[in-house]
Every structure is written in structure tokens, then in C-alpha cells.
N, C-alpha and C positions, 0 to 999 in steps of 0.2 A: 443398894442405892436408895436415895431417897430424894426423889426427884421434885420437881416442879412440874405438878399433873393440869399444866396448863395446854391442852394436847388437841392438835388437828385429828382429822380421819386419817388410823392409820393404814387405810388403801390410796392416798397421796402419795405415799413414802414407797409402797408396795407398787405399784405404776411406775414410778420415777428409778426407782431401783433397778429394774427388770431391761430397761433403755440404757442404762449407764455401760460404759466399757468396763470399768473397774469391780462391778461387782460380780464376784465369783460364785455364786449359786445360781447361772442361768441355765435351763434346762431341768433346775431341781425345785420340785413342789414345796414350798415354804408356805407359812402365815406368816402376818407383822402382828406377833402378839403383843408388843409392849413398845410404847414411845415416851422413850425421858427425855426431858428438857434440861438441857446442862448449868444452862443456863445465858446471858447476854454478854456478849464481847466486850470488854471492857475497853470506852472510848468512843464505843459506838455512836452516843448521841451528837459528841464533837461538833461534825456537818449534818446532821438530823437523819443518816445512815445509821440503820438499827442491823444487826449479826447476832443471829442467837445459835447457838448449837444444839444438835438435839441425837440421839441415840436411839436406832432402831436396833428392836431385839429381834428376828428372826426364827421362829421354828419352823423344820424341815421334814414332811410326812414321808420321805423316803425313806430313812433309815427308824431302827427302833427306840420305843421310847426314852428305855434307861440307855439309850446312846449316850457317849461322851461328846460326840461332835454334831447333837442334833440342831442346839443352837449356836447364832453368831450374833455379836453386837457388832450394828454399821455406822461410824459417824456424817451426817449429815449436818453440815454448816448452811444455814438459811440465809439469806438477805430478804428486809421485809420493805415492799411500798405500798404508800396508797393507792395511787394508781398503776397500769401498770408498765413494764418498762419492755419496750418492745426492740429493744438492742438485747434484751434476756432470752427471750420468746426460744430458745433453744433448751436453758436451762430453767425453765418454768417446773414447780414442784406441784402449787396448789393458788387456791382461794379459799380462803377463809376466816371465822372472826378469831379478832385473838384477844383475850382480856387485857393487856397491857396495849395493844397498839389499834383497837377496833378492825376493820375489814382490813384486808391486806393480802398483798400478792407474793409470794411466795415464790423465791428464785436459790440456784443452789450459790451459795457465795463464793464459790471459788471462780467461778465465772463473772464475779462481777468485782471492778476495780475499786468502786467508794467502798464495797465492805471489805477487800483484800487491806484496805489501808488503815483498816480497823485494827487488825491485824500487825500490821508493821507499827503501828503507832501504843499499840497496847506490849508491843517486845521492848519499843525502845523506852519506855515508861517504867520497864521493871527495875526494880533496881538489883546491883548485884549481890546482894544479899539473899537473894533469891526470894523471893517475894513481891506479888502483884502489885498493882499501884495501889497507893494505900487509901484511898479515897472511892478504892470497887468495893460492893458488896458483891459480887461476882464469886463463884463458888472458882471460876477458870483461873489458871495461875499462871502467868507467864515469867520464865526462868530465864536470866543471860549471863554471860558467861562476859567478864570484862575481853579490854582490848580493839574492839570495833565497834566504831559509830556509824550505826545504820542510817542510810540516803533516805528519806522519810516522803522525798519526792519522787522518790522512785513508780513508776507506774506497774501494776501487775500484769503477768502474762502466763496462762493456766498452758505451758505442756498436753501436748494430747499422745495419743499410743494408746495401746493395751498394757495400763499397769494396774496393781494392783493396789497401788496408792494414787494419791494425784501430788502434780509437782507444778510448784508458782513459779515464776523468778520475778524478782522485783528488780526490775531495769536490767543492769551488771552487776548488782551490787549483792544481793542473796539471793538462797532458793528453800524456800520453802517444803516442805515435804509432808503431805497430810495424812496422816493414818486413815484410811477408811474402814478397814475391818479392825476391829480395837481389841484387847485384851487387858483384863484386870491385870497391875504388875511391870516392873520395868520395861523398860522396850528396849533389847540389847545395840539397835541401832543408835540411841538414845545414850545407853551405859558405854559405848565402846568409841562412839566419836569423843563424848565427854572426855574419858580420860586420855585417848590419844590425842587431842585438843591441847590437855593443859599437861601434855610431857612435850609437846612440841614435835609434834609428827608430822614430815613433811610429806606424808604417803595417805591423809584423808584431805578430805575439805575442813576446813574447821569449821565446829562448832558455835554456832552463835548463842543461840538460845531454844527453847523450848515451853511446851505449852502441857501442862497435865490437868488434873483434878482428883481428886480422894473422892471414894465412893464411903456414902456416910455409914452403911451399915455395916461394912466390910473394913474399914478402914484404908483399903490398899487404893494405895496410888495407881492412876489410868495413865497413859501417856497418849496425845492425841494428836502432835504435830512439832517437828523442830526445825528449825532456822537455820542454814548454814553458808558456807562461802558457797559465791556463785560460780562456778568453773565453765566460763563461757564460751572460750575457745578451744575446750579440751575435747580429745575424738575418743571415739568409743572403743576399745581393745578389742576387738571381735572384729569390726569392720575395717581396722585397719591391716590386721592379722588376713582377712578375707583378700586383702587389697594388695600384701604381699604374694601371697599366692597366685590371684589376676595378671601380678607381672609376671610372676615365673611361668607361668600356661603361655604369655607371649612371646618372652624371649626365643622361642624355639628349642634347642636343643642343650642350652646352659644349665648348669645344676643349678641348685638351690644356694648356693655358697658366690657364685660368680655371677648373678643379677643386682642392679642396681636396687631391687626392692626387698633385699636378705633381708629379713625379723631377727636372725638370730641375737643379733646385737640389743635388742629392745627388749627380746623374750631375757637376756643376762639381765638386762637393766631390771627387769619385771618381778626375775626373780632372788636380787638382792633387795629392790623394794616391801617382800612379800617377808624375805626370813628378816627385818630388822621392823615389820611390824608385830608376826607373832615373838619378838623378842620383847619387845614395850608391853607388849599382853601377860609376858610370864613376867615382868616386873611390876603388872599393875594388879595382875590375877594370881587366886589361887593355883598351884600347882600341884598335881598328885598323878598317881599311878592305877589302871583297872588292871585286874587278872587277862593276859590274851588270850585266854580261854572264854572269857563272855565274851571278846571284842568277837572273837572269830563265830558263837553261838550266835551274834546277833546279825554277822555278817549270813550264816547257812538260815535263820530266820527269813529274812530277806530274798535269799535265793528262791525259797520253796512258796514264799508267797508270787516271787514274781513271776514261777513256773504255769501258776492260774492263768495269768494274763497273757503270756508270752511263750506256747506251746515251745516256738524253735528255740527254748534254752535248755529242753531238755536234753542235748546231745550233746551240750559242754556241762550238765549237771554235775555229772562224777569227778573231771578233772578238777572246777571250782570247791568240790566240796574237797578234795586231797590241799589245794592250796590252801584252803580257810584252816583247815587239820595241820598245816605247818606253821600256822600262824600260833594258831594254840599253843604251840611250844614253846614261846619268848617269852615265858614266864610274865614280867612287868612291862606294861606300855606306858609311857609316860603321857600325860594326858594335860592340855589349858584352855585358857579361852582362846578362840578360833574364829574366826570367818564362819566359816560353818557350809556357806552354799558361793564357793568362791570359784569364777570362771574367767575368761576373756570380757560378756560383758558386763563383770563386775567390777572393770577397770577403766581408768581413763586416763590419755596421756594427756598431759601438757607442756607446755615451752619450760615448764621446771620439773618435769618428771613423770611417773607414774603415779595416779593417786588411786584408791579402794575404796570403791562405795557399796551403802548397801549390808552393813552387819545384822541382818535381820535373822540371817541365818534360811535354813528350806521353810517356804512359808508354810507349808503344808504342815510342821510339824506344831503340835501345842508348843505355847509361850516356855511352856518350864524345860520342855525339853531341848530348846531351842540352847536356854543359857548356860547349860551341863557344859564342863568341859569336854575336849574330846581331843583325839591326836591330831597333830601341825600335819600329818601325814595327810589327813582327810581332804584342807584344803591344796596342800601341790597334786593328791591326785585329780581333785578338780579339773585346775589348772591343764596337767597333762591330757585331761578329758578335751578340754575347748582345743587346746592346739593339735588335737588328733579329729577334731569337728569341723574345726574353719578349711582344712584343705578340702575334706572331701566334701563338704557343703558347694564347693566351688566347684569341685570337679563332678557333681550331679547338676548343678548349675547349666553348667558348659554341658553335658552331657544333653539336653533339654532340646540345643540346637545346633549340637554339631555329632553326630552319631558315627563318628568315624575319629581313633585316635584315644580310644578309651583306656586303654591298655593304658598305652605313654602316660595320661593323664594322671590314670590310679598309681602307675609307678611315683610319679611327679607327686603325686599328693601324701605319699609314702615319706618321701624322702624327704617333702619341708615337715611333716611332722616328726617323723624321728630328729633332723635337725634343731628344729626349735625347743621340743621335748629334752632334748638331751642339753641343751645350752639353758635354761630357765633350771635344770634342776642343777648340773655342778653350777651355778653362781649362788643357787637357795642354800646349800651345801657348805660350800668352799671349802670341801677337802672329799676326798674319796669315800664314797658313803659306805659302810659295814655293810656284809652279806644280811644281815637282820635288819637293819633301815631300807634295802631293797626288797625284800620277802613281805615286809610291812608295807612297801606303800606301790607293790603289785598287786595285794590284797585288795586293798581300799581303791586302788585303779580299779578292778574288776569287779567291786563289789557299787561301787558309783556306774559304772556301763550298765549294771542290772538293772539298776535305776531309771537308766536313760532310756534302757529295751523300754520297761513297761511306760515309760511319760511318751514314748515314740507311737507304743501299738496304740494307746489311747486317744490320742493329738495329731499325729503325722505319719502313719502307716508306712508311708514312702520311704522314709528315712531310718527304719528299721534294721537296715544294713548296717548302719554305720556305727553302732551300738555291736551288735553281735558279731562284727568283725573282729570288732576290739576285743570282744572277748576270749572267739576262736584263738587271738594271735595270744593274751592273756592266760588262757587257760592252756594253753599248747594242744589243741583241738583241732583238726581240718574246717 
């Protein structure tokens, strides 16, 4: 990189960071060794609203030095005033001088609406050629995709939660989605809406546009925020999945099949939505084959690290490791691009359907690993993962404050998951799956529960259970 070393104190960024929801190193000892200047929003001066972007690098004294993951680049979008703006006073970063704008106050820009429409107004200027306005010396590029004319009137409104990105929407009209932790190199969220977009997929949001920059000494492209339809009315797949199950605990003594709030029907919908997108994947992506013999090495890798964290998996050890030894023997997996980290709520329904957000893949893993292909299998066992979470989520729920009827409940929460489970995969399907497409994605069932034990012992102790159930029932273990 070669930056614009026009640079504040970086213990502003280091204070400011440490309060944010979105930043994922809290509780880990870091420095801000290095702050780059991206440079200025282009549009910015329009109404005399100035946006500059800037790039905190992070290094982390917990781990070792030749760590692979000791540093993280964070982006930090500014808005600058002279005096200062006390509707901000939440999002306050710094004071300080700046050679381009003298003293100035310092707020983070997604919180504030005159720089968010800096923003909207610098996407709709790009042209479709893909190239920023011609008239920026701005190093920022803003990329659009034809077909939609963005509402320029639209007012912004910063999304809150625990993400690990932040998300705008502007009115009704789009949303925004801003990389906070960045990586040199495409951003598969980026690569996968793009071409699901322009083959006409009606299972994402489309793509509108997006925002990168090339790092000058590396040459590689950053990706740092993209523009897409705004899905306003659409409910979460997880909570609605939740919500079914809520009925079924009401109804009293009706099965899962004879309640007014059956999913099964939605879970089919969900999972012909799912097999006709990893179908536009293998037409848009490479396609190829790994040895099951690494798949299933990487799956017993996995096991035995997770054994560290997660003492109770050692008594279903032996049976996982005879499955993943079955696995080995299918010779060829066939292998594309995938979801990667695909659940309930990585979906959302709306009055047209199902749609798939979210191709970022597990954020946890590095960029390059993320865009490796892998098997279609990985995401339905996902999938099968959430719809064996949302019962029992509910029925520890209810457990909380009714302690009698437990039994009933775990039965009940048994049977909508095997119902829904079994209705999302013959629709993914749509024919009778081979004894080897079952062996395979019981594999990846239980090798994704491993997963969940240790993010459970780490995060939510409580919920411990409901990971290692699945596995007992997976592995054929008590």
C-alpha cells in the first residue's frame, strides 16, 4: 500500500475501535501500528460534507510473531466538521488537525446521513463501465452494475446488532453493506452476488454496485463495501423456523404435520431455492473433483483439534472417526463454489420467495480459503444443522420457564426437526439420493456439529447439548 500518510493519533482509532460492536478483537491485546488514508469520497464537497476513508492495521501481542493471523486491516469511514456535531456525539472518533481541512471533528460516517449520501451519490455517478467518476482523483472506485436507478433522496439508516460488518439502508430503496475487517482480494460476497445478479437469480438480492481500491504496491484489488437491493419486508429464516415450532409447543398434543404453522412446506420451498443456486454456481464456476480421502483427513483434523476444547467429544471420538474412514472410500467428491457458511439465518423469505444472503463464506477462515471450492454437501448439511437448532433453541427456551413437560417438548422438537430436515433435502434432491450422497452429507452433518460443540464451549456453554446430541445421534453413540 501506499498510502496518503496524512494521519491522526493512531490511539483515536484504538479507543474508538475497542467500544464498536462490530470489532472482533475485544478482549485481545493489540496495537494500531499503521493508519492509511484511502483516501476522500468522491462527491464529498457537493454540500461541503467531506468522507475520507482510512485503514487501521492492527497487531495482536497474544499470539506469535510469525503468526499468520497476527495482524487485521479495519476500515474506518470518517466524516469530518468544523465544529462539532452533537446529533454525532455517540459516534465521535477524534479531534484533530488535518492538512487538507484544518481542526476537525471526527465522527464515524456510517452514522452520519450528509456523508452516507456521499456515498449513494458517488455509486450513482459511476458509470457502467465500471469506472469512478471521471472527474475524481480519488484512488476509491465505485463499481455499478446497469438496470437500477438509485433513489438519491433516500435518507440513511445504520442497522444495529452484533455484526461483523455494518449495514445502511437507504430508505427502501438499497442496503448497503460495509466491510469492516477488509482483506487484500476479491470478496466472494462481492464475486457471487455479481454473477448471480447478471444470470438473473431470483434467490439473492441483486447486486447494484460496489466500492473497491488497488493497493499500489501489491497490486491487488481490496473490496470495501457493496450496494444491493433492499429487502425490506423480508423475515429472517431462523426466526420464522423458531416461530413454527412456538406453534407446535401450543397446539397441545398435534403433530408437527397437523398444525397451522407446518414449515415443511417452506423448508421444500427453501430447499429447491438452495439446489437451483448451487446450480448457477457450477455454471458460473469452476468445477472439479478432491480425493475423499483428504476430505475425510481434513474432516479427523478437525475432530482432534476440536477434542482440546470440547473434552465430552471424546466418547463419540472412535465412532466419528469409523464414519470419516467411510467417507474415504468414495474415491472422487465432486467439488464448486458454495455458500460456504449456509444456515436458517443466512436466509430470508419474502412475498417472492426465498432469497440467500451473505456469500462471505465462515468468517473465521482466511480470504483464499474461503473461495476454494468445496462440496454442495457442506452447505445442505448447514442447513440440516439450523433446522435441528431452531426446535431445540425453543424448547430450552420454554424450558427456562415451564420445568415440567420436558420430555413432550424434546419429543416435539425431535419430530419438527426430522420433518423439516427430511422435506428441504428430497426437494434439494428431487429424486432418491444414492447410499454414497447420504454417507457423504452425514459426514459433513457431523463434522459441521464439531464445529458448533467447540463455537458453543467457547460462546454459550448452555447450549452445548444440542451440538453433541446431534452428534451422539450421528455417530450412532449413546
Amino acid at each position: 500500500m501506499t498510502p496518503d500518510k496524512r494521519l491522526p493519533d493512531p490511539q483515536f482509532f484504538a479507543t474508538y475501535l475497542e467500544r464498536t460492536r462490530w470489532f472482533g478483537g475485544k478482549g485481545r491485546g493489540f496495537t494500531v501500528t499503521d493508519v492509511l488514508r484511502l483516501g476522500q469520497v468522491p462527491g464529498s464537497s457537493e454540500d461541503g460534507t467531506r468522507a475520507v476513508i482510512y485503514l487501521v492495521e492492527l497487531t495482536y501481542t497474544d499470539v506469535a510473531a510469525d503468526a499468520a493471523d497476527r495482524t487485521d486491516l479495519y476500515q474506518v469511514p470518517l466524516s469530518f466538521y468544523t465544529d462539532p456535531e452533537s446529533r454525532l456525539d455517540h459516534a465521535f472518533v477524534g479531534w484533530w488537525e488535518d492538512p487538507d481541512h484544518g481542526w476537525v471533528h471526527a465522527y464515524d460516517a456510517l452514522h452520519d446521513r450528509e456523508a452516507m449520501a456521499c456515498w449513494l451519490r458517488s455509486f450513482a455517478q459511476a458509470a457502467e463501465e465500471e469506472s469512478g467518476p471521471a472527474d475524481s482523483p480519488s484512488p476509491l472506485v465505485f463499481h455499478r452494475l446497469p438496470g437500477h436507478e438509485l433513489d438519491l433522496e433516500a435518507h440513511s439508516a445504520l442497522f444495529s446488532g452484533e455484526q461483523s460488518n455494518s449495514s445502511v439502508a437507504f430508505g427502501e430503496d438499497a442496503l448497503m453493506k460495509v466491510f469492516r475487517r477488509v482483506t487484500p482480494g476479491i470478496n466472494p460476497d462481492i464475486q457471487i452476488h455479481e454473477v448471480l445478479t447478471r444470470a438473473g437469480s431470483e434467490h439473492v438480492a441483486g447486486l447494484y454496485g460496489w466500492l473497491d481500491t488497488v493497493d499500489a504496491a501489491s497490486g491487488s484489488v481490496m473490496q470495501l463495501a457493496m450496494l444491493q437491493q433492499f429487502l425490506r419486508t423480508a423475515s429472517d429464516g431462523f426466526e420464522l423456523a423458531k416461530t413454527s415450532v412456538r406453534n407446535l409447543y401450543a397446539e397441545g398434543d398435534l403433530h408437527a404435520d397437523e398444525v397451522g404453522g407446518d414449515f415443511a412446506a417452506e423448508a421444500a420451498r427453501l430447499g429447491m431455492a438452495v439446489a437451483e443456486v448451487h446450480e448457477a454456481l457450477r455454471r458460473a464456476f469452476e468445477v472439479g473433483t478432491v480425493d475423499a480421502g483428504f476430505v475425510a483427513g481434513q474432516m479427523r483434523e478437525r475432530l482432534v483439534a476440536a477434542q482440546a476444547v470440547v473434552p465430552e467429544l471424546a466418547q463419540h471420538a472412535a465412532a466419528l472417526r469409523t464414519l470419516f474412514e467411510q467417507v474415504s472410500t468414495l474415491g472422487d467428491v465432486t467439488v464448486q463454489r458454495i455458500h460456504g457458511d449456509l444456515h436458517l439465518g443466512q436466509t430470508l423469505r419474502t412475498s417472492r420467495g426465498w432469497k440467500i444472503v451473505d456469500f462471505e463464506g465462515e468468517p473465521a477462515k482466511p480470504l483464499a480459503e474461503r473461495m476454494l471450492p468445496d462440496s454442495a454437501w457442506r452447505d445442505v448439511a448447514g442447513m440440516l444443522r439450523s433446522f435441528d437448532y431452531a426446535p431445540h433453541v425453543v424448547e430450552r427456551t420454554a424450558a427456562d420457564t415451564d420445568s415440567e413437560g420436558g420430555a413432550q417438548r424434546a419429543y416435539r422438537a425431535n419430530e419438527w426437526a426430522t420433518r423439516n430436515r427430511e422435506a428441504f433435502v428430497d426437494a434439494y434432491i428431487g429424486r432418491e439420493p444414492t447410499p454414497a450422497e447420504m454417507l457423504l452429507l452425514r459426514a459433513y452433518e457431523a463434522d459441521k456439529a464439531v464445529y458448533e460443540a467447540v463455537y458453543e464451549a467457547r460462546n454459550r456453554p448452555s447450549w452445548i447439548p444440542i451440538p453433541l446430541a446431534a452428534i451422539a445421534r450421528l455417530a450412532g453413540t449413546p
